[in-house]
C-alpha positions, 0 to 999 in steps of 0.5 A: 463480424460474426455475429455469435463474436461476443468479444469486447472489441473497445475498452475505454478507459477514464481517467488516468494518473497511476491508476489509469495507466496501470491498467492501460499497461497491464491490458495492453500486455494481456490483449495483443489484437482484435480490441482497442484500448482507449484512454481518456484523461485531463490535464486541468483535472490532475491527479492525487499523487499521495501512492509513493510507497508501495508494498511487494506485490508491486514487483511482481505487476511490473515484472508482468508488464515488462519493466526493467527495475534499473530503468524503472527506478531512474524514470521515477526517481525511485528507492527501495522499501524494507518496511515502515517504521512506526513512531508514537503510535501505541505510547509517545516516546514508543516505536516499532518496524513493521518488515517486509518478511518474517521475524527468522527463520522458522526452526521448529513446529511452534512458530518462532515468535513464540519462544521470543514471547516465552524469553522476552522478559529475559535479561538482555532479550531484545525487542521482537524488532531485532529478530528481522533481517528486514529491521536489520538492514534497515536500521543501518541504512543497508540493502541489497536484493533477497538471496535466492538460497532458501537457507541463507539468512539474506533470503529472510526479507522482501522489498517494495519501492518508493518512487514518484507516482507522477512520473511512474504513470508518465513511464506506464503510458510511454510503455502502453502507447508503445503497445497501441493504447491511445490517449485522449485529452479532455473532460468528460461533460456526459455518459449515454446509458443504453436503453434496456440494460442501463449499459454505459455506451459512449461518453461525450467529451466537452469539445464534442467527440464521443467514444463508446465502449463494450467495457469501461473502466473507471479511474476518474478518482473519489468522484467515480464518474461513472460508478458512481455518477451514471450508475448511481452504484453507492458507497460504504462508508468506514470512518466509524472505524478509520476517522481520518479522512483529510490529509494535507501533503508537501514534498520537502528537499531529500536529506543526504544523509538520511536515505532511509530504505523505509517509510516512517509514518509517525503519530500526532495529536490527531492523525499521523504523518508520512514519510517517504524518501525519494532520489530527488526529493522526501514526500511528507504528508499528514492524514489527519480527522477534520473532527478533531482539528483543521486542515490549517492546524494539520498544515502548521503540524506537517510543516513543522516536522519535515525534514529539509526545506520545504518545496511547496505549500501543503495541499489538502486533500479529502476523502471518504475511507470506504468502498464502493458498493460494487466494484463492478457494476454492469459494463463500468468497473471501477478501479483505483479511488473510484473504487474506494479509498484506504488511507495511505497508511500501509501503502494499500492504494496501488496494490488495490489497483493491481489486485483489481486489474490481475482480478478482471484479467481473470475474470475477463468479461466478453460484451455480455459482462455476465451478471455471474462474473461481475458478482465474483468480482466483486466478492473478492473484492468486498473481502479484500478491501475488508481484511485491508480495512480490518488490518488498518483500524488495528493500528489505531485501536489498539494504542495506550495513548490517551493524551489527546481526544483523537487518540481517546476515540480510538482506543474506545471506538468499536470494532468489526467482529472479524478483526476482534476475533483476531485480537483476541486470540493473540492477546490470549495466546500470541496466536495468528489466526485467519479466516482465509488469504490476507493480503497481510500475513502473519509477521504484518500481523505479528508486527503490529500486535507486538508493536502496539503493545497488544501482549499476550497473557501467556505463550502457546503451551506446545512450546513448553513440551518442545525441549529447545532452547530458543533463546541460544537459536535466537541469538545466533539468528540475531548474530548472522542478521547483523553480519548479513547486513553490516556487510551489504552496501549502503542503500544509497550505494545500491542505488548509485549502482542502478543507475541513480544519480549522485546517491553514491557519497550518502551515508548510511543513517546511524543505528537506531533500535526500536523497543517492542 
């Protein structure tokens, strides 16, 4: 070989799970010859299989890699997602939906939450809930995909999926092994730095063989083999700012009747529990602070608000809610929780691993891994996982409970400049202001600022000088979500219609409307 070729000629890749084999996917559809793709992972170590629920950028990374979404959703046991339904968090008794999608159809220069907050005191005025064609069709139990027609109200919504994170990392490797990724069994038991640049060259497993690498990818989980153990790299810490940092998990037995096209995490005295329903069974789990009770009270909690029989015996999970001081570090880049962790609540954790592979892909290194390179990397990274952080924390800050000492603690703990600034512009105006790209737009924001009860002290003044009379559009947009949904199929129906099994006779869940 030429010895001016600096391209990368093997990357290893540690650990394997979802993370593991999103990236093997996702290189080996990008890099078709002159580079091999080696997977290291084992089977005595297992992996944390909490990332069931996913956001809407998840389509888009597997209609990259080339997954058909009927076949993807048989091997994985999958369903569709509108959104997640949030129950107890800003009072006891109080709920609200936080959608896939806007809340209507923009139809004027001021942003239409704005006449909703001008008329919301209105006799007959429902909650900012109705006005979401996601909410609409979730509440009834009904899906279909988008409209493609821009100007048809069933083009107003977005989708993601629930779906056994297991068994969609076993379709991810079937795919790659296809592609020429290989797989290796067993455990790491040593790292070899190169001498002069602290490079990782090679790993060595338990049973003696050795793999070197120009690159290494790190998927080895919250204990960061090589970001963290060979390179010493560092870890922020944020459970000042989101104090969980526990949860136990249990799957129960799916309930027929109940195929809900959304997550629901609801609030307890001390975290909050997930939900999430799949085919062939529900996941249930409790995050919960280890400062406020333990992980035996947590289990007794989870067991006692799931729906089903139970499948298994709760499993406790820790972790630390933070980042890595570098994402890349040298030739190590570390992805999925060896990389951070952001607690499940707005189902973050796959879509960090696809943002962080579509990021290297765009940022691909050659032998050198040019300091430059990793440097922006990482800085996209850091201002990720920060406006992530930022949107999580607003869920537990901005809460009126004051029934137990976890909820206390939030309300009073302090929080991140960048994240006060966003409160309090809306509480003055209802206004959505961002300092660039969040992965979380607008109606995210609005969702969560309305449905913790965060209201603003009045309207944006422009919409007094309009002349329109929004609660007549409103009403005719709340008319046509309604019909748009009454007539789709049940989701339980769709499903059936993908190719999954024995959903078809499941009935739609009965009406159910938050209040915000």
């Amino acid at each position: 070989m030429n010895s001016a070729d600096r391209r990368l000629r093997n990357i290893v890749i540690v650990g394997g799970g979802s993370a593991g084999w999103m990236v093997a996917a996702a290189l080996s559809k990008a890099i078709t010859t002159g580079c091999r793709i080696t997977l290291l992972e084992s089977e005595e170590i297992g992996t944390v299989g909490v990332g069931e629920a996913t956001i809407p950028p998840i389509r888009l990374f597997n209609q990259i890699v080339g997954i058909d979404e009927a076949e993807f959703l048989r091997q994985t046991q999958g369903t569709f997602k509108l959104g997640i339904e949030f129950v107890d968090w800003a009072r006891r008794g109080h709920r609200y939906f936080h959608p896939f999608g806007p809340h209507g159809v923009q139809f004027d220069m001021v942003p239409q939450h704005q006449f909703w907050l001008a008329a919301r005191h209105a006799n007959g005025m429902p909650g900012l809930d109705e006005h979401s064609m996601a909410w609409a069709m979730a509440r009834r139990g009904r899906f279909e995909r988008p409209s493609t027609d821009g100007r048809d109200i069933r083009a107003t919504f977005d989708y993601a999926y629930h779906f056994d994170a297991g068994l969609y990392a076993r379709f991810l490797r079937t795919l790659s092994e296809k592609r020429g990724v290989v797989r290796h069994e067993g455990r790491i038991v040593g790292v070899e730095l190169r001498e002069g640049d602290g490079f990782v060259e090679r790993v060595r497993m338990h049973d003696g063989r050795a793999f070197e690498g120009d690159l290494f990818i790190d998927c080895s989980g919250f204990r960061g083999l090589l970001i963290e153990d060979a390179l010493h790299t560092g870890y922020e810490d944020w459970r000042h700012w989101l104090p969980c940092d526990s949860a136990v998990a249990m799957p129960s037995a799916r309930a027929a009747a109940d195929l809900t096209p959304y997550t629901r995490a609801t609030a307890h005295a001390a975290g909050w529990q997930w939900r999430i329903p799949l085919q062939h069974r529900t996941g249930n789990g409790h995050v919960f602070c280890s400062g406020f009770t333990d992980a035996d009270a947590a289990a007794s909690v989870l067991q006692a608000n799931v729906d089903g029989a139970s499948l298994g015996e709760p499993r406790l999970l820790k972790f630390v809610t933070g980042r890595r001081k570098k994402f890349w570090n040298r030739n190590v880049v570390a992805m999925g929780l060896a990389s951070g962790f952001m607690e499940p609540l707005e189902s973050t954790s796959l879509h960090l691993v696809q943002s962080a592979v579509s990021r290297l892909l765009a940022l691909f290194p050659d032998r050198d891994c040019d300091p430059l390179v990793a440097d922006e990397y990482n800085r996209i990274g850091v201002q990720e996982f920060e406006r992530i952080r930022d949107f999580l924390i607003l869920h537990y800050k901005l809460t009126e409970r004051d029934d137990s000492p976890f909820w206390r603690h939030c309300a009073a703990m302090s929080i991140p400049d960048t994240l006060a600034w966003k409160i309090e512009h809306f509480k003055r105006y209802g206004r959505l202001v961002t300092d660039g790209s969040d992965l979380f737009g607008s109606a995210s924001w609005l969702a969560v600022h309305i449905g913790q009860l965060n209201w603003p002290q009045r309207h944006d003044p422009l919409l007094d000088l309009r002349g329109i009379d929004g609660p007549a559009v409103l009403q005719r947009l709340r008319q046509a979500m309604a019909g748009a949904a009454e007539a789709m199929p049940t989701h339980a129906q769709f499903i059936a219609q993908c190719g999954g099994v024995g959903l078809a006779s499941a009935p739609a869940p009965s009406l159910q409307s938050p209040r915000a």
